[in-house]
N, C-alpha and C positions, 0 to 999 in steps of 0.2 A: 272263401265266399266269392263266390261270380257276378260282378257288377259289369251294367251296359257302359262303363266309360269309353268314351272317345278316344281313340289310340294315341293319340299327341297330347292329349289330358295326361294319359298315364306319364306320357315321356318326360311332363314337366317339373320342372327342378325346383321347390320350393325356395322361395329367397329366405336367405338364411337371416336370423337376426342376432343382432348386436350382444353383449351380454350388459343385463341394467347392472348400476351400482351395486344394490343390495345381494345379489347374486355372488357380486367380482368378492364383496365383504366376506361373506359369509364364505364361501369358499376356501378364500385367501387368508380367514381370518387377519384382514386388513381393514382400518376405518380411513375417514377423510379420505375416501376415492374421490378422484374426479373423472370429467367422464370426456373425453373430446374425442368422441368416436362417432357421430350423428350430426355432424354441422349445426347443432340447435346455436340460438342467441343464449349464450354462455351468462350476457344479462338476465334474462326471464325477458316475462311480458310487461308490456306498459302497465302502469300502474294504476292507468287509467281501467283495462284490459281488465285489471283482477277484481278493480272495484264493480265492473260490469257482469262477472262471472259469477260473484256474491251475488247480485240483486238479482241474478238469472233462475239461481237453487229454488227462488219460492216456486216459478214457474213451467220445473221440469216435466209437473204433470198434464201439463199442453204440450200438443204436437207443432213442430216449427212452423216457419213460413214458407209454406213449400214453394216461394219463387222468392225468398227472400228479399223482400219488398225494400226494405229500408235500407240493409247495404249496397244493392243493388244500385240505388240511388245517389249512393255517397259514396260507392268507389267509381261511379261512371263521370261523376262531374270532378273527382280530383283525378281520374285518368284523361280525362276530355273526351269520352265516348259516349254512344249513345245507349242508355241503359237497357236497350234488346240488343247488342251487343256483349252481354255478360251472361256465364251460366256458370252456377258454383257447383262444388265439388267435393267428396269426401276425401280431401285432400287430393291435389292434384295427378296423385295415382288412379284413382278412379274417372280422372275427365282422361287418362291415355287409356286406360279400358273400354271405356265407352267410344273413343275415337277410331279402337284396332273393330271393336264391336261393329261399327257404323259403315266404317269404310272398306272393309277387310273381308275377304270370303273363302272360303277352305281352298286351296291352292293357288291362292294370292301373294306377294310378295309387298315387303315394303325395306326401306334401307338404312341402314342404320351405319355409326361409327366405329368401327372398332374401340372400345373401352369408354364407351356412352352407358348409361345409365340400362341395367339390364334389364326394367322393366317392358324398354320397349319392345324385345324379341319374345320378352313371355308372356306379354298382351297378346302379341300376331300368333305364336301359339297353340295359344287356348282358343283361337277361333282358327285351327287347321291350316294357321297360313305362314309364310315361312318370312324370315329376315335376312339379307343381304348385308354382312359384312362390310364394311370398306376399310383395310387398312390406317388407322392414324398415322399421322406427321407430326412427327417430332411432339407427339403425345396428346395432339390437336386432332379436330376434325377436316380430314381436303375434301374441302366445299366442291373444288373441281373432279377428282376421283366419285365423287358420293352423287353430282347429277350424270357422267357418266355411265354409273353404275344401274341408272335407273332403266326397266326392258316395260316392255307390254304388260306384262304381269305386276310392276311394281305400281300399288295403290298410295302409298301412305312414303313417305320420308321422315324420318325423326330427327328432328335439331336440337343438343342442347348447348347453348349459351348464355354463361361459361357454361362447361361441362360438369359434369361429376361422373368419377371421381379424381380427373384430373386437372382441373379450375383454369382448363384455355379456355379462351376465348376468341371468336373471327370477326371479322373487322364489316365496319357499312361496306368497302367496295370487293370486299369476297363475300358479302351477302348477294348486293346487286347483280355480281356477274352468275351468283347461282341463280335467281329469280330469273332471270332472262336465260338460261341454261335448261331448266325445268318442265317437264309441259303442262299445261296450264290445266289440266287432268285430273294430276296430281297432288292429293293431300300433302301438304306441309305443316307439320309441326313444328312448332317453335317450343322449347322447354326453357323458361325464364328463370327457373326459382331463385336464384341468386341474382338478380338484374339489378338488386335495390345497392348492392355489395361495390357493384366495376366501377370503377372511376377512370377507364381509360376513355378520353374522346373519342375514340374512333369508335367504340361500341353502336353497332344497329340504330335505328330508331323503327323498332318492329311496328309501334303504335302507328307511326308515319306512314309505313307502308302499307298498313291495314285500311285506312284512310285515302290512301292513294290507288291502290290496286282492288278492284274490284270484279276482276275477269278471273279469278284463283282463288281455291279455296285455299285459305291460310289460318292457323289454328294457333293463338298465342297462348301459353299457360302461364301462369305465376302462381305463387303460394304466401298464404300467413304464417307457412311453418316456419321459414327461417330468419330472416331480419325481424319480422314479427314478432318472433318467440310463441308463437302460437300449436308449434307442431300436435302437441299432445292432444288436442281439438279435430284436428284432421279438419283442414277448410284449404282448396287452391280452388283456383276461377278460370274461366278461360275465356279469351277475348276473340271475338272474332263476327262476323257478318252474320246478320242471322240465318241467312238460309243455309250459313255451313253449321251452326251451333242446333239449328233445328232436330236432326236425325238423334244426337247427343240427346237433348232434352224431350226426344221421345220416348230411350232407354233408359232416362237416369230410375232409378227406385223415387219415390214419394217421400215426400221429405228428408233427402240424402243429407243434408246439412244442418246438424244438428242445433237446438234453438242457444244451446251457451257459447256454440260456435259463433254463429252469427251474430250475437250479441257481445263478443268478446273482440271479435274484427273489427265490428262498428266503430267501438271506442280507441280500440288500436290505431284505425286511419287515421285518428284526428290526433293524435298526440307526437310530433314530427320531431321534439325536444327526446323523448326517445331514440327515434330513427336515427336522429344524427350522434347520439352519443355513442348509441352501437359501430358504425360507420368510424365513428372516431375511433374507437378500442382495437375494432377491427385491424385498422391503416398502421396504430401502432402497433398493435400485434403480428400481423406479417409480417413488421420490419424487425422483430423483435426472434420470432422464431425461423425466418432466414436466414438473420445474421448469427445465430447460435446455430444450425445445423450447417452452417458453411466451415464456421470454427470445425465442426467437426469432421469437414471433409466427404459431406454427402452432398447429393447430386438431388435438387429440389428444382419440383417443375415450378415454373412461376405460372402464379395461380392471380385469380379475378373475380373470387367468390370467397369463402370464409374456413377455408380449407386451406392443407397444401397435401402433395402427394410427396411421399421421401424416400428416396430408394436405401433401404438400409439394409440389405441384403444381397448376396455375390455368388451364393450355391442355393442349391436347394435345400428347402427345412432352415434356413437362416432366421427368416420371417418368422415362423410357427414361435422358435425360440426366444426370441427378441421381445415378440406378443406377450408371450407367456412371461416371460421374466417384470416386463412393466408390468403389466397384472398384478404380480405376487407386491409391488410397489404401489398399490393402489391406481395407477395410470390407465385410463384406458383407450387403445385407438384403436384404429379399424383395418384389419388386413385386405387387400381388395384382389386376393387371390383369383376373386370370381369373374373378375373385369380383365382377366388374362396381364396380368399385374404381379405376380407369383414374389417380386423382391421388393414389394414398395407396402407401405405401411398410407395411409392417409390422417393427418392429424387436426380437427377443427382448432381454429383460431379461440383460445380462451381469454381469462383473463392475462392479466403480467405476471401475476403467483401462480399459477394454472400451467404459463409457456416455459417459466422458470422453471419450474417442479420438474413436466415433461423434458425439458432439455437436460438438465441433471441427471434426471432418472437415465436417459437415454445413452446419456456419457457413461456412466457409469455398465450398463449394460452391454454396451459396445468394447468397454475396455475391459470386462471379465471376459467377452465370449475371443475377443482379441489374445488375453492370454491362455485361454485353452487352447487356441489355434496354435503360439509359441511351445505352451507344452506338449503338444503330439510333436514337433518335430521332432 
């Protein structure tokens, strides 16, 4: 069949997805999986969140708020913004679509990190236009390499901080020295999802900046998917001046955000006794699955989000096996082969039985594939 697609439509690479539980089960003929493949809050949702999500079922047979009136209002006074300021999002995948959509024109350029998040290159894409690479450092974004890197052509910048899938993070004054590096032209994207997670002082004050700079368009994203617990909702926002948010909310679809969404956010923001307990589990959990994969002699990037990346592989096909073996163990994490990552595994921070399981299981794994490698000598 002969269809009119777009030639860089055909060329694109579907993002590949995770495999769920039930799947890993059934397959594996394995029960009690866990799953620390997707960054979600390993807690769930507030509780407040689920009581909200109940009382939402009677009214699915109404169409949402298509400007989302009420959350709007109640995340603009706990951010300190002004609520034309905010535009929400079927997850914050769809506010960087609408952003390559907005700003982006078939042989357009915008820049990106080497091993940032790959939605951004197949946003620009799907609209004809292409992405610019920049090398990481030392598994980081160089904020200096990345405004160099910007020409005539380059519309759009992609920043995520921390990153995914490798949980660096850049500091306020390698923010500042790129904003003043930048031309003022140029779309800047900021990708937050994990912001609620950093606990390092020097982290950004993006809000600040938003606030302060008013001659650049600048585009802050966050999400309910992940400290939230909210993922399976599909709800991120984006923060930003209206007349850069404007174009965005010309494109979005009519009612992109669905009403249990919105109604499940609501109640999330207000429940902070949550927020911190995750935060807490978190703080222990990284120290927890650090200090077991150093025991084991692997090389873990330090991370600033709720993740860590782990290099558990030295040849090629290391990783496939390693995957495959925790599998068959019910574990499941995520290979980030696709982030040009080919030996590193990434694993969400769970609970303490959850990091235990994993690290076991991984010992164990390491020390069979360890003595096949003794027996071929």
């Amino acid at each position: 069949m002969k269809l009119p697609t777009k030639p860089w439509i055909r060329e694109l690479q579907p993002y590949p997805p995770g495999k769920p539980i039930e799947e890993v089960e059934r397959e594996y003929g394995v029960s009690g999986s866990i799953k620390l493949a997707s960054n979600e809050n390993v807690l769930g949702p507030s509780p407040r969140a689920v009581a909200a999500l109940r009382e939402s079922a009677a009214d699915v047979h109404l169409y949402p708020d298509g400007g989302a009136y009420y959350l709007r209002r109640a995340l603009g006074e706990k951010l300190d913004v002004p609520p034309d300021w905010l535009l929400f999002g079927n997850g914050s995948n769809e506010l960087i679509d609408l952003a390559a959509r907005a700003f982006a024109h078939q042989g357009d350029d915008a820049v990106v990190a080497e091993h940032a998040f790959v939605i951004y290159a197949m946003a620009m894409q799907a609209q004809g236009a292409a992405a610019t690479v920049v090398p990481a450092r030392a598994y980081a974004h160089d904020l200096e390499a990345m405004a160099a890197a910007v020409s005539e052509r380059t519309r759009i910048v992609f920043l995520a901080n921390p990153n995914n899938p490798t949980g660096t993070m850049f500091g306020e004054d390698e923010w500042r020295r790129f904003l003043a590096a930048v031309p003022r032209d140029v779309v800047i994207v900021l990708d937050e999802a994990y912001a609620e997670y950093v606990d390092d002082p020097r982290y950004p004050d993006s809000l600040r900046t938003l606030r302060e700079v008013d001659d650049r368009p600048l585009l802050v994203l966050r999400t309910f998917s992940k400290i939230y617990g909210l993922a399976g909702l599909r709800i991120g926002y984006a923060i930003g001046r209206p007349e850069v948010l404007d174009p965005l909310n010309r494109l979005r679809a009519p009612f992109n955000v669905n009403l249990p969404a919105q109604r499940a956010a609501l109640a999330a923001l207000g429940d902070d006794e949550h927020i911190e307990r995750t935060r807490a589990m978190n703080r222990d959990g990284m120290r927890q699955l650090n200090a077991g994969l150093n025991r084991l002699g692997l090389e873990v990037v330090p991370s600033s989000a709720n993740f860590v990346l782990v290099r558990v592989g030295r040849r090629d096909g290391d990783v496939a096996r390693i995957y495959e073996a925790l599998l068959r163990r019910g574990v499941i994490v995520r290979p980030v082969g696709i982030y040009q990552l080919p030996h590193h595994i990434r694993v969400t921070i769970g609970t303490e039985r959850d990091n235990e399981r994993f690290l076991n299981s991984l010992a164990e794994v390491l020390a069979a594939d360890e003595g096949e490698d003794v027996a071929a000598l």
